[in-house]
C-alpha positions as CSV (number, residue, x, y, z in Angstrom):
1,X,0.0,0.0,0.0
2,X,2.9,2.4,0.6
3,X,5.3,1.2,-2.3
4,X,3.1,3.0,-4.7
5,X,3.5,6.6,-2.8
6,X,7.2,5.9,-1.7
7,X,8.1,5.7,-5.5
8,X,6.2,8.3,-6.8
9,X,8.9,11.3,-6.3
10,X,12.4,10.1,-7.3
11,X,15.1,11.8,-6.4
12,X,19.2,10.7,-7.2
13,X,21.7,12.5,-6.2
14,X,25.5,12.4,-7.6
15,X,28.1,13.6,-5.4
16,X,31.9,14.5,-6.9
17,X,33.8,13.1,-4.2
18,X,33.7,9.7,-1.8
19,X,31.8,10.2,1.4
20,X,32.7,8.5,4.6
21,X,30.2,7.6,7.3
22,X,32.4,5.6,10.5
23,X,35.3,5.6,8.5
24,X,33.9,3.8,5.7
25,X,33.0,5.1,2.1
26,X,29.6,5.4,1.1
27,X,28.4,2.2,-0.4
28,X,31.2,-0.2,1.0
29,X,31.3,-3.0,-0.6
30,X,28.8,-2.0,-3.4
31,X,29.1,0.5,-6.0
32,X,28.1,4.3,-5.3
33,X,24.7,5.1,-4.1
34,X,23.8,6.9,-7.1
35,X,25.0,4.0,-9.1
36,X,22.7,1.4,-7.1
37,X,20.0,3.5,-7.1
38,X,20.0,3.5,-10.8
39,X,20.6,-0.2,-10.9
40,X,17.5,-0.9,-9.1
41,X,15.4,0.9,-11.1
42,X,16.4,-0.5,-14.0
43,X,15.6,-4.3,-12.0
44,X,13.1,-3.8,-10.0
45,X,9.4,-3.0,-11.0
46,X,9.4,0.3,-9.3
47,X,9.7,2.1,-12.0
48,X,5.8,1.9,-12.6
49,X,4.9,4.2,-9.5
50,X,7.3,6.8,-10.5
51,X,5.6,10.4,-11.6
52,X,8.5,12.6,-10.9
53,X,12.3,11.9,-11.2
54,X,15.0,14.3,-10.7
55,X,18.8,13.8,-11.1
56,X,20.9,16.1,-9.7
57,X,24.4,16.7,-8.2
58,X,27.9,16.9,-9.4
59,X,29.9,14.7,-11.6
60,X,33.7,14.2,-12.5
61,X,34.2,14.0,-16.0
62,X,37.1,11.7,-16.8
63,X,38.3,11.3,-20.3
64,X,38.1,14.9,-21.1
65,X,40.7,14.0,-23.4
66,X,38.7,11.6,-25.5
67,X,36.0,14.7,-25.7
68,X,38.9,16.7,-26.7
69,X,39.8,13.8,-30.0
70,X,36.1,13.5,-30.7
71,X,34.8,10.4,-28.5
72,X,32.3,10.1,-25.9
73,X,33.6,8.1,-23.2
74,X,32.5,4.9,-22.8
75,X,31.6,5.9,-18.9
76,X,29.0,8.2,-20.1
77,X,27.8,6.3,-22.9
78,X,26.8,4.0,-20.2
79,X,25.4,6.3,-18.0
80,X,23.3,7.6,-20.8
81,X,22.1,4.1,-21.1
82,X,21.1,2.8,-18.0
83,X,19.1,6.4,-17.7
84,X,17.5,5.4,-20.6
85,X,16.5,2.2,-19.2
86,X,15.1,3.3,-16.5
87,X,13.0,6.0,-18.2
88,X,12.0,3.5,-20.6
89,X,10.3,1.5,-18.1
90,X,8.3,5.1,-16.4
91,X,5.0,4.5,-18.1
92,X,3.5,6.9,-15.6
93,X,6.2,9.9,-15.6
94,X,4.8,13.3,-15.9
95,X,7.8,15.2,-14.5
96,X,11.8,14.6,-15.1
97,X,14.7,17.0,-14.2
């Protein structure tokens, strides 16, 4: 009864450094939380409840040098992917940011 309402507002935010709660990184033993986060939308059959989803924060860019020559990164190409996913799978999105 609450899934539907807890999933209707997504928000995922990147951060552009490592944080450390107890002297361990965010995520230990797991990839980032944004990264998860991601991950499980793309798995799981949340993605049906969603109305609003919002991606903020700050990114590194590595590989400026492969901008620079005229390639995209393969890091973003799969970021751009599993984004698009996700979306895909938002029959019920009115709102994203």
């Amino acid at each position: 009864m609450t899934v539907p309402r807890l999933y209707e507002t997504v928000i995922l935010r990147s951060f552009p450094s490592i944080r450390f709660f107890d002297g361990l990184p965010e995520g230990y033993g797991y990839g980032s939380p944004f990264s998860m986060a991601l991950s499980g939308l793309v798995t799981k059959n949340f993605t049906i409840y969603v109305k609003s989803w919002t991606l903020c924060g700050e990114w590194k860019e590595d590989g400026v040098e492969e901008f620079r020559s005229g390639r995209v990164p393969d890091s973003v190409l799969m970021l751009n992917t599993v984004i698009r996913a996700a979306m895909d799978r938002m029959d019920n999105i009115h709102t994203f940011q």
